[in-house]
N, C-alpha and C positions, 0 to 999 in steps of 0.2 A: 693913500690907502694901498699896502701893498699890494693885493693883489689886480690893482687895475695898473699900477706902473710896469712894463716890460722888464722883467731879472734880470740882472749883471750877466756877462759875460766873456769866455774864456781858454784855458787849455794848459794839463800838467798833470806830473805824477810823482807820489813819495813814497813813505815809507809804508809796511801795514802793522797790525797794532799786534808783541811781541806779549805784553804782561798779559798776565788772567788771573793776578790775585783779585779776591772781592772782600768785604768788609767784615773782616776777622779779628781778632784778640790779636798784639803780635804778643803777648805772653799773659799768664794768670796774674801777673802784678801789676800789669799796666792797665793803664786806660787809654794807650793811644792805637787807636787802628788803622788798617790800609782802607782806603776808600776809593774809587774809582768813578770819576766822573765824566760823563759823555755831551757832546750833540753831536745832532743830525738833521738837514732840511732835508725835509722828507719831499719839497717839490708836488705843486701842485697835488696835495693829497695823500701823495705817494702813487698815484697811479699812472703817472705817464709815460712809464715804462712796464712796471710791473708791481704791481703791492706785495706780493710776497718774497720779491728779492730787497723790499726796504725792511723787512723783516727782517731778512736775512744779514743785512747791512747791520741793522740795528744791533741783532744777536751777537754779529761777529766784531761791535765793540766791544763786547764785555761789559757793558759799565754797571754798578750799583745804582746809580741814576743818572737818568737821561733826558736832555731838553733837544726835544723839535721843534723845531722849524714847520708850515706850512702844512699841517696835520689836516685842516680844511673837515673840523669834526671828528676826527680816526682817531684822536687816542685813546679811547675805548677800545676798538678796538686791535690797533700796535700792541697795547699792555697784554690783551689775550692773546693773541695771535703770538708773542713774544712769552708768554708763560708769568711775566711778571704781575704778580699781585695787586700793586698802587699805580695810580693814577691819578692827575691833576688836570682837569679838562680849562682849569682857567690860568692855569701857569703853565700848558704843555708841557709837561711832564709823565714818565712812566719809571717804574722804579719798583728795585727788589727790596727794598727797604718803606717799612711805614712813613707815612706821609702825615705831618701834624701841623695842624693849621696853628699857628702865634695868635694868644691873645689880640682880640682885634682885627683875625682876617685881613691882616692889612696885604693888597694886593701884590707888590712887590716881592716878596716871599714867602716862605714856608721852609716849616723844619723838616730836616731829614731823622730822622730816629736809627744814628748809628750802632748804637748798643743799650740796653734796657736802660732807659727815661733821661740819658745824654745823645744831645742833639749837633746839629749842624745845622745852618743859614742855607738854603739854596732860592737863586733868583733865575731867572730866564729872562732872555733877549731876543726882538726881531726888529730891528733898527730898517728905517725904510731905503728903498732901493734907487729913489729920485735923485736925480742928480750923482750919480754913480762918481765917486771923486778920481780913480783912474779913470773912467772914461773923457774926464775932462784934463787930463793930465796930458791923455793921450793924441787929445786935440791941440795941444799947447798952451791949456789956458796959465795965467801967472799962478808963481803957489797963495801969493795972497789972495787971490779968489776963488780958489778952492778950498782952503783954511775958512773963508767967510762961509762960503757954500754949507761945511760942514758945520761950522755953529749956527746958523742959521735951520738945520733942517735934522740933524742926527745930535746935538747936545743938546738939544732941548730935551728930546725925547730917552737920553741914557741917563741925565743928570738927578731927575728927581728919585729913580731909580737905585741910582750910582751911591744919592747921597743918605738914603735910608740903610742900607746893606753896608755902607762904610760906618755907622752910628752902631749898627748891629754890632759888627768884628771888635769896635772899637771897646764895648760892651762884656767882651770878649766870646762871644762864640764866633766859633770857624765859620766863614762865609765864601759861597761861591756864587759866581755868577756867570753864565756858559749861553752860547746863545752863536746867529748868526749874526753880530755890525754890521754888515753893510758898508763897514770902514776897517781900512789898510791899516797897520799899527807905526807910529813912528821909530819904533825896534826896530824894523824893515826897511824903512826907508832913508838910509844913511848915507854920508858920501861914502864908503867902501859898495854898496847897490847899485847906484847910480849908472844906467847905461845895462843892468843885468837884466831887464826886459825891458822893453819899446817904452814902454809908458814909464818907465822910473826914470823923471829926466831930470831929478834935483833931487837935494835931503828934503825931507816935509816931518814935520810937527802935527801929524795928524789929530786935531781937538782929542776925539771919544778916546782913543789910548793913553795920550798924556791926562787929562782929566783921571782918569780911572787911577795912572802909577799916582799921581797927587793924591788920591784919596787912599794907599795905603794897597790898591790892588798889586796882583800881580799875575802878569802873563804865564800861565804855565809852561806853555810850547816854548818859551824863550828861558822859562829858567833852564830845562833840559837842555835845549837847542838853542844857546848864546850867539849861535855868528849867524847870521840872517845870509850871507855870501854863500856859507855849505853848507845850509840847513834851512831852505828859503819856508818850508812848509804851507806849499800854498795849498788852498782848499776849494778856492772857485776858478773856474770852470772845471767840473770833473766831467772825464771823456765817454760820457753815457750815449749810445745809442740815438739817432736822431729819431725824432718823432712826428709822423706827419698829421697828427693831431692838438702840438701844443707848440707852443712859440723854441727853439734851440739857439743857444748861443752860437755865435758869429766866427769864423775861423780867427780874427784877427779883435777879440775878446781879452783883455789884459789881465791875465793870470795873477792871483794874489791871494795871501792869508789874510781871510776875512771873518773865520770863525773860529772861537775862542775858547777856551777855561778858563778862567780868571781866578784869583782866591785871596783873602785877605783875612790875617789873626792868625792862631793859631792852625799852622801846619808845613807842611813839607813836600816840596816835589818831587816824589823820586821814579817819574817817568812821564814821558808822553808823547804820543803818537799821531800820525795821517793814518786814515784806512782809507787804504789807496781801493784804484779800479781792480787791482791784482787780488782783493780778496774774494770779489765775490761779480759772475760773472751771469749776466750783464750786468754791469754795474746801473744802478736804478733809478738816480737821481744829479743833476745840475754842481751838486757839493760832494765833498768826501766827509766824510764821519773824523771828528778826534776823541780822543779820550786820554786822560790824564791819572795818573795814583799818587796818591798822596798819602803821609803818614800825620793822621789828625787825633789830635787831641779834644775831642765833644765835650761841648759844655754842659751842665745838668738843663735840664727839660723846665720852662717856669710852670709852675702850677697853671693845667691850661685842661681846656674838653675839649675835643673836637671827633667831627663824625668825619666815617670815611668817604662818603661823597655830600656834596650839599643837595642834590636834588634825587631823590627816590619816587618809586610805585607804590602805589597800596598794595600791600602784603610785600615785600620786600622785608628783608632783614636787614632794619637801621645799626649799622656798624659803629662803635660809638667807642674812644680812648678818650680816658684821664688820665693826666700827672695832678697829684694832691701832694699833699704835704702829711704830716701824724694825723692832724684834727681832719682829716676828708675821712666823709662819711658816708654819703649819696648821689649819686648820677638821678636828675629827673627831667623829664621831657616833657615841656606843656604848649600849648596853641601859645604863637606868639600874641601878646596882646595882654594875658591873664588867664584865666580859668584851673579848672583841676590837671592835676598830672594825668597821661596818659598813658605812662612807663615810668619805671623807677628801679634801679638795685643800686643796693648796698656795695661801694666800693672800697679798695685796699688806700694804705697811701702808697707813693710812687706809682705805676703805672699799673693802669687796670685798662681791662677791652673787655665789652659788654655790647650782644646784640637784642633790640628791641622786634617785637613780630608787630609791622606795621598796616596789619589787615583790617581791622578795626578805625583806625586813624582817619581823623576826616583830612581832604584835600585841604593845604594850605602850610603855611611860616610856621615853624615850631623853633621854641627856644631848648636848647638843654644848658642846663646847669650843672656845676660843682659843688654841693652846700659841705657846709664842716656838720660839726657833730651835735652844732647848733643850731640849725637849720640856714645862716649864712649863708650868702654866696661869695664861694672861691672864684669860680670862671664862669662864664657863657657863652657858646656860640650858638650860630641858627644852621636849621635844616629845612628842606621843604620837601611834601608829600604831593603827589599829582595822582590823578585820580587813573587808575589801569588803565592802560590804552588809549586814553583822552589825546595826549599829545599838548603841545605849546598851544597858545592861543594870543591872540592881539583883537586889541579892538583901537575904532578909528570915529570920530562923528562922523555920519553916513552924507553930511551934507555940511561943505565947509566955503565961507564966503571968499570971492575974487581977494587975495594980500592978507587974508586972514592966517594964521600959523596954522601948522598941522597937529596938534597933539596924538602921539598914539601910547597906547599901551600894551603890555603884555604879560601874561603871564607863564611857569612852569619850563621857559625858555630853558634852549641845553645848560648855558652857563658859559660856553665857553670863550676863552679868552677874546677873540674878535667876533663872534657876532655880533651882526650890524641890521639896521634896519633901512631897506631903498623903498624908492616913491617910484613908482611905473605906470604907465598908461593900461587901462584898463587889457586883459589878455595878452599883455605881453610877458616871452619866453625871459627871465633872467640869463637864462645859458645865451644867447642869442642878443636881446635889446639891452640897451645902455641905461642904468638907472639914472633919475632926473634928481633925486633928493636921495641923501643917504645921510646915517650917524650909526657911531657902534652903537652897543647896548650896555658898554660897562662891563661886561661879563657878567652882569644879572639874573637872578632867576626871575623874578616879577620885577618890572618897574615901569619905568615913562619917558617920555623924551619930545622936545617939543622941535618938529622942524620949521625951520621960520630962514630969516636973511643968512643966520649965522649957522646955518647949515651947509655943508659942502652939498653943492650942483645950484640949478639954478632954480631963483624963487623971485617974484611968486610967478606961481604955475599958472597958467592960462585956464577958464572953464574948460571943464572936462570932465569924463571918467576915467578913476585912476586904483591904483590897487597900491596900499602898504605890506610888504612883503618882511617878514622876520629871515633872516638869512645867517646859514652858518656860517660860523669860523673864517670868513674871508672869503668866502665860496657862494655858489650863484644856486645854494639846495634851499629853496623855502621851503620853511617848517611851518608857518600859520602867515594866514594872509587877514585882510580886512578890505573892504572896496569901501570908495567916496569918490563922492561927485562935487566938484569947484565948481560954485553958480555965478 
């Protein structure tokens, strides 16, 4: 779980970020545009230095869209605070550019909407921090057990990722996937390196980069910046401010490019940058910001609906785009399940945005559809309505026997990417006490999870009174709890 592993650590500085084109026409006949894609570990939150100079970090990559890192539930509010429109609470994402869910919600990505109803692939990364492969490098270990270390613990977790977004490109739409690995690239790590910091003391064939150039990726920073000798671009450890409230890397921390742009299919790289400590002062965070531009040619949009967040309030304004095709007819929004509509307008074909007034609407899963002119269904996705100011909810059996599982459930949860659910002794502080049982949530808005043996921590729990805690984003804020008692 990342956030209970201690972060890598380090020390370095590059260059800061020079482009500021954003996602334009490069003329009236074309279809290919510049695009500008970023990340950024925002570190703990973003607050362990300051939140509003991770803003400031953010802003002064420029990027059309942008994956963090370590948001700990803030990408709500980074997107506002940053002026940007969209948001992706389950991809970590914020972005100037409309954000459309693929047929299928499938988790690995989402479309970027770079010019009316032609898209782009984008995917997000936070590969885990365990087993840190320069720090075992830097101890001496061989490279074959570091090579092992890495398939064993970060290509399990890039590959099924790796191998959807490579199917996508392949498919032909442009696809990126940007994020912090947690792994050094074998671009880097060459015999012309070797000896160019302490820890580089062989060539290595790092898994997660070779895997990715096999599937047709490609390293941005390295298409610009080919000699890894005079253009090391490293990105961890950035020289932020020590903190005497959160864990800081170590003076003797081995410096390395561990976060990426990646892109595969159609496109071109014609720039990419560090944003270094020098832009923005104090610099805010553990990592430096990259951002990359490209000249991309989007693919068309497939006939798809999708709402702009999946979980809303009543009375909220349900944000709602389709790509149709000639025969789209009607956008309609009903309880999932069946029943009558609850909202409905007449839509264009290619892309239409339409907002529903959701005051009315009872709490719970709604479906929206695409119908043709037939009454058909073109597309579907789901949304869900939570009742004002209610909040998340979980429920737990209040009474569960010695080795028996724990089933919990939950409803209206945030969504996002990593929240998780831990198992604690009755009034115990999360900030403070050690969880005994924990499992993500999927990044679900309602669902279930049963913890039992095949749960990380330890089971079974001994009688007692205990509390299940819903928790965000990798962070120790409970949003709904549930108490039970083990007899």
């Amino acid at each position: 779980m990342r956030r209970l592993v201690a972060p890598i650590v380090g020390l370095a500085v590059l260059a800061a970020c020079t482009s500021t084109s954003s996602a334009t026409s490069t003329s009236a006949d074309s279809a290919s545009v510049a695009l500008r894609v970023g990340t950024l570990n925002m570190e703990y939150g973003g607050e362990v230095i300051d939140f509003d100079k991770v803003v400031e970090a953010a802003l002064a990559l420029d990027a059309d869209v942008l994956a963090v890192q370590e948001p700990w539930g803030h990408v709500p509010r980074l997107a506002g605070d940053m002026g940007y429109p969209y948001y992706d609470t389950r991809r970590h994402i914020v972005s100037r550019l409309p954000l459309l869910d693929p047929p299928g919600s499938p988790a690995e990505y989402t479309y970027v909407e770079v010019s009316p109803g032609r898209v782009v692939a984008f995917g997000t990364m936070h590969l885990s921090s365990s087993a840190y492969g320069p720090n075992r490098t830097r101890r001496g270990d061989p490279a074959a057990a570091v090579v092992a270390g890495e398939e064993k613990i970060r290509l399990p977790e890039i590959s099924p990722v790796a191998d959807v977004l490579a199917a996508v490109a392949a498919q032909g739409t442009p696809t990126f996937l940007a994020g912090d690995f947690n792994s050094t690239s074998h671009l880097d790590w060459t015999e012309a390196t070797v000896g160019s910091r302490p820890h580089v003391i062989y060539p290595l064939a790092w898994p997660v980069t070779v895997t990715l150039e096999e599937l047709g990726f490609r390293d941005s920073f390295r298409d610009v910046h080919p000699d890894p000798v005079t253009d090391p671009g490293l990105t961890w450890p950035a020289a932020r401010p020590t903190s005497t409230d959160s864990w800081n890397p170590g003076p003797a921390a081995p410096a390395d490019r561990i976060d990426y742009v990646f892109a595969a299919g159609l496109s071109t790289t014609t720039d990419s940058q560090v944003l270094t400590e020098d832009a923005v002062t104090p610099w805010p965070t553990d990592h430096r910001g990259l951002v990359s531009t490209f000249q991309v040619t989007p693919a068309p949009a497939p006939v798809l609906v999708s709402p702009e967040q999946r979980l809303w309030e009543q009375g909220d304004e349900v944000r709602v785009t389709s790509v149709g095709d000639a025969d789209s007819a009607r956008v309609v929004v009903r309880l999932a399940g069946g029943g009558d509509p609850v909202a409905g307008a007449d839509v264009g074909a290619s892309v239409d945005a339409e907002a529903f007034d959701s005051t009315d609407w009872a709490p719970g899963s709604y479906e929206i559809a695409l119908l043709d002119g037939a009454g058909n269904v073109q597309a579907t996705s789901q949304t869900w309505v939570a009742e004002a100011g209610a909040g998340p909810t979980m429920t737990v059996d209040p009474s569960i026997a010695e080795g028996d599982p724990i089933d919990v459930t939950w409803n209206a949860a945030p969504g996002n990417r990593f929240d998780w659910i831990g198992i604690y002794r009755r009034g115990a502080d999360p900030n403070v006490a050690y969880y005994l049982l924990w499992t993500y949530t999927g990044a679900t808005i309602e669902g279930a999870a049963t913890l039992d043996g095949d749960a990380e921590g330890r089971f079974p729990l001994p009688p007692g009174k205990y509390t299940a805690m819903l928790l965000v984003d990798d962070a120790y804020e409970a949003v709904a709890t549930a108490d039970f008692v083990i007899t």
